[in-house]
Wavefront OBJ file of the C-alpha trace (Angstrom):
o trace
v 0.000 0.000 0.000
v 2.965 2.203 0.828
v 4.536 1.852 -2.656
v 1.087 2.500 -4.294
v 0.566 6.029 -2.059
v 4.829 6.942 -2.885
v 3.655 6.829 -7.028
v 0.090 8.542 -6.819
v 2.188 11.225 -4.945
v 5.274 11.202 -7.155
v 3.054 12.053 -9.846
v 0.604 14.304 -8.386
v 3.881 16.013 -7.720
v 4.918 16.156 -11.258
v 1.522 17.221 -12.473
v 1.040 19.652 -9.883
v 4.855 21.792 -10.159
v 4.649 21.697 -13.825
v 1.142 22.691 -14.103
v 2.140 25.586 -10.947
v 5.547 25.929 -13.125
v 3.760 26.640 -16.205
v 1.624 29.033 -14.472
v 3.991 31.273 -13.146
l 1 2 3 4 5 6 7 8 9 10 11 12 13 14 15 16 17 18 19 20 21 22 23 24
């Protein structure tokens, strides 16, 4: 379960700073 939560929040990460990146 731990290694499932670690990827959904790698890549929330990476969505959310490039969409915040791309914003600013």
């Amino acid at each position: 379960a731990e290694d499932l939560i670690a990827i959904v929040t790698s890549f929330s990460a990476r969505i959310y700073g490039a969409r915040g990146r791309k914003k600013k």
